[in-house]
N, C-alpha and C positions, 0 to 999 in steps of 0.2 A: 504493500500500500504506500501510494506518493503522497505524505502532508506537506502542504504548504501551510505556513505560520505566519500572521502578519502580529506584530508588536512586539518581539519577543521578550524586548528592553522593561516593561511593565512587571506590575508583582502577578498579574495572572498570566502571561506570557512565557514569562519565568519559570512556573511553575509547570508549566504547558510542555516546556522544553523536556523535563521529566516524566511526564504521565503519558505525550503520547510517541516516545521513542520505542515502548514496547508492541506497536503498534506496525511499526515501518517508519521509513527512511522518512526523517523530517526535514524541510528547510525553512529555518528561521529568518526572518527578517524583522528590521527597523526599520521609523525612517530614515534611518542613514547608513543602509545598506547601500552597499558600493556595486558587486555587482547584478542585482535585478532592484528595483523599483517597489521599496517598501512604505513610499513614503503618500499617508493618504490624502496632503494637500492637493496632491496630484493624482484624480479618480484614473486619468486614460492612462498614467505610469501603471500603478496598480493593475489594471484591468490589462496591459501589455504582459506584466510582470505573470498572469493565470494561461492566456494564453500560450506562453514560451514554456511555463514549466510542467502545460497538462497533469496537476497533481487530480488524486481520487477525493481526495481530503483537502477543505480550505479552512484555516481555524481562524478566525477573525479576533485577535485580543485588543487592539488599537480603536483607542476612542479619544476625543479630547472630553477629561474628565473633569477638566478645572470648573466648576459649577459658577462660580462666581463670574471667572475672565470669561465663559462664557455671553453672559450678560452684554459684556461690552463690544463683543466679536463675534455676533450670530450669523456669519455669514458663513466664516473659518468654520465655527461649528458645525455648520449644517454639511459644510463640505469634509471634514472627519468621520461625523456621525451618522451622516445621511447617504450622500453621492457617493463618495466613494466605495461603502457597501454595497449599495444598489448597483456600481458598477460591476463588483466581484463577482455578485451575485447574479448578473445575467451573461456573466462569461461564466460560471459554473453550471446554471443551466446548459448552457451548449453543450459544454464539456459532459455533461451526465455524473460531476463531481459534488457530494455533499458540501454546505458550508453550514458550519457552527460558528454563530455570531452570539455577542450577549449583549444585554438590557438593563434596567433598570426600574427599580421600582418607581422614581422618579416620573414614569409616565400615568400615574395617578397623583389624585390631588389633596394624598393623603386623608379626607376626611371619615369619621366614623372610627370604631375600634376592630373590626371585624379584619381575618387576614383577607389580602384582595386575590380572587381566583383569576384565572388567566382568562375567562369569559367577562371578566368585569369591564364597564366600558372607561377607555384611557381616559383622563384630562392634567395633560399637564401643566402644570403654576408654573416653566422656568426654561430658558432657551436651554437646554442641555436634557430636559425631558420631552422638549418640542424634538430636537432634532433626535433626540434614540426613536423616538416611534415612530418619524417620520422614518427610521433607519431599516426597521422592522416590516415597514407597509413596506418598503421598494424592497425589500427580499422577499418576503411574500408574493406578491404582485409579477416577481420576476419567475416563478412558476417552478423552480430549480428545489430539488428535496436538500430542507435546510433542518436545524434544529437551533433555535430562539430560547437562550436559557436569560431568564428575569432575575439578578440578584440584586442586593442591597447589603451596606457597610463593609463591606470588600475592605480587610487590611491583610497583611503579612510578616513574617519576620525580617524580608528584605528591602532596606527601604525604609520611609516614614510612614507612621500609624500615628493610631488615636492613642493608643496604648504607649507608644515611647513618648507623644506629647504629656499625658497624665505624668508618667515618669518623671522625669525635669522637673514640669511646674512644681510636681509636689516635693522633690528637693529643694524648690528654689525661693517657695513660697510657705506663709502658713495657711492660708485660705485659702482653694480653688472654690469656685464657682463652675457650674456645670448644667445644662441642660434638662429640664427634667421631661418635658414633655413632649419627646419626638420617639417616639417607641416603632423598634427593628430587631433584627438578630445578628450580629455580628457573623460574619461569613468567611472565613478562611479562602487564598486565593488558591490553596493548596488543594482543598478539599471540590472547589468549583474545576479545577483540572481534572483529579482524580472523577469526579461523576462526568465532566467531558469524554477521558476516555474510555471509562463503561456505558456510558451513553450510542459511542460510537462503533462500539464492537456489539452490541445490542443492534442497532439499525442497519447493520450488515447484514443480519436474518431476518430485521422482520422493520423494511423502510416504512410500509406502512402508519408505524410509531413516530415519525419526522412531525415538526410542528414546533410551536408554543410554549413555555414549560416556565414555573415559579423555582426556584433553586437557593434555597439559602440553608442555614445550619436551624436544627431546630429550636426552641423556647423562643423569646422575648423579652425584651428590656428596653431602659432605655439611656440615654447617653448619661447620668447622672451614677445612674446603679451599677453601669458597666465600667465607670472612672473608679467605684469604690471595689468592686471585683478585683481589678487592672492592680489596685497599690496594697489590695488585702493580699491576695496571691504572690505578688513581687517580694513584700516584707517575710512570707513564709517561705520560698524558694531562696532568699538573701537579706538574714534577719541584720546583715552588715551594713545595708543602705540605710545610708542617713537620712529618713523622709523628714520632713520640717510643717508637711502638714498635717494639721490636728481636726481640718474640717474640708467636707466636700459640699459646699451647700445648695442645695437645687435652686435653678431658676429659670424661669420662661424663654421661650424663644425668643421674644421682644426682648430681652436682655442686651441679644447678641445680634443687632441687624445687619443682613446680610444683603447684597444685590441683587441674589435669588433667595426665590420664595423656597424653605424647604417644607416638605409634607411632614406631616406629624403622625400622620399613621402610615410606616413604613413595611408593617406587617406581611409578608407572602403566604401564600396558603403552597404547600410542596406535596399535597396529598396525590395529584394527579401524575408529578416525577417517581414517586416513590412508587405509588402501585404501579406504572408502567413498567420502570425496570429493576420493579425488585429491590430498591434500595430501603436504605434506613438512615435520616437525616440523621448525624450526632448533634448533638447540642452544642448549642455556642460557647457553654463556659469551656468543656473540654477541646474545644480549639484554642481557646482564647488561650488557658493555663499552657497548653502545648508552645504555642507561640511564645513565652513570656518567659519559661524554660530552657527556648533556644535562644533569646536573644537577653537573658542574665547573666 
């Protein structure tokens, strides 16, 4: 099996680069691969780059994720998150080659408690949830057997998290202030590879499973609970860190205004991933403590 990888440089990319070499011969790109065209400013580069390497497999990890710069540069965005997928996506059609691209929960408008199922209808508050579903319809549309996996709070051990920020602050400070009312599941980039590649050795026997799909780690939190998780777990794996903070105190989203709107019910429902292929979501603290283990 030939995968082509676009983002490799990313924390789910990265991880990509591990989960699907047991699969067949990968070629990884960024945008600043030198020789094929990784880069998704440029949709006809990209969409050159699928034709030349005829791969069976296109795994899409490249997004512009900056939620905010977003905001000020919806056009770039639309051309990261939109165009250029749609391009890939209808040179994979030809090809007769799957692509697995991903999403975000961000294409809902957060409201309500309920987790949101994959029939639920989009609305999104924020140019970077505009442009993922705009990213979604042109793979769709492009008629090519794809798989659309939906996550939300994506960190990892490589790279900057929310978890090395709590870390700092709370060395650095005696108060943090935190979030309390945007409730998600913290998601491992590891773990969204790893069901990428069983996803994809599944859809080899049975394509008609191709589509839609919610993906994140199991339970629920939210950004306040998950800061006191982050330095409870840290102080027990390295009772030698100096923390200096004595308080994490919850507070509103309107605290902390940002250029995009975030949703506050970030919730996915994975019931549909899980019976499809058999899986079993772990929960988010035991990714979380996993991660915090490797990077102590």
């Amino acid at each position: 099996m030939k995968i082509l990888l676009f983002g490799k440089g990313g924390q789910v990319g990265w991880e990509l680069q591990r989960s699907l070499a047991v699969l067949g011969e990968v070629t990884a790109l960024d945008h600043d691969s030198a020789e094929h065209c990784g880069d998704f400013a440029n949709p006809a580069g990209v969409a050159d780059t699928v034709r030349a390497l005829r791969p069976d497999v296109i795994v899409n990890a490249a997004a512009h994720t900056a939620v905010d710069k977003a905001e000020s540069e919806p056009e770039y965005a639309r051309t990261l998150n939109a165009t250029a997928p749609g391009a890939i996506a209808h040179e994979a059609a030809r090809l007769g080659a799957w692509l697995v691209h991903y999403s975000t929960d961000y294409v809902f408008d957060g409201s309500g408690t309920r987790p949101w199922v994959e029939t639920d209808t989009p609305a999104p508050l924020s140019v970077y949830g505009r442009t993922k579903l705009e990213g979604e319809q042109l793979i769709a549309q492009a008629g090519g057997r794809h798989l659309i996996l939906r996550t939300s709070w994506v960190y990892a051990a490589r790279g900057g998290n929310f978890a090395k920020t709590m870390l700092r602050l709370a060395q650095e400070r005696e108060r943090l202030t935190v979030i309390d009312d945007q409730w998600g599941a913290p998601t491992g980039a590891d773990l969204l590879a790893d069901v990428t590649a069983h996803a994809l050795r599944h859809l080899q026997q049975r394509p008609e499973d191709a589509g839609l799909y919610h993906c994140v780690a199991a339970g629920e939190t939210h950004w306040n609970a998950y800061a006191k998780f982050v330095l409870e777990q840290a102080q027990k794996a390295q009772p030698a860190i100096k923390m200096k903070a004595t308080e994490v105190a919850p507070v509103p989203t309107s605290a902390f205004p940002t250029p995009a709107v975030r949703p506050h019910n970030s919730r996915l429902d994975t019931r549909k991933l899980q019976a499809t292929f058999g899986l079993q979501m772990p929960h988010w603290r035991q990714g979380v403590a996993r991660m915090l283990a490797e990077i102590l």
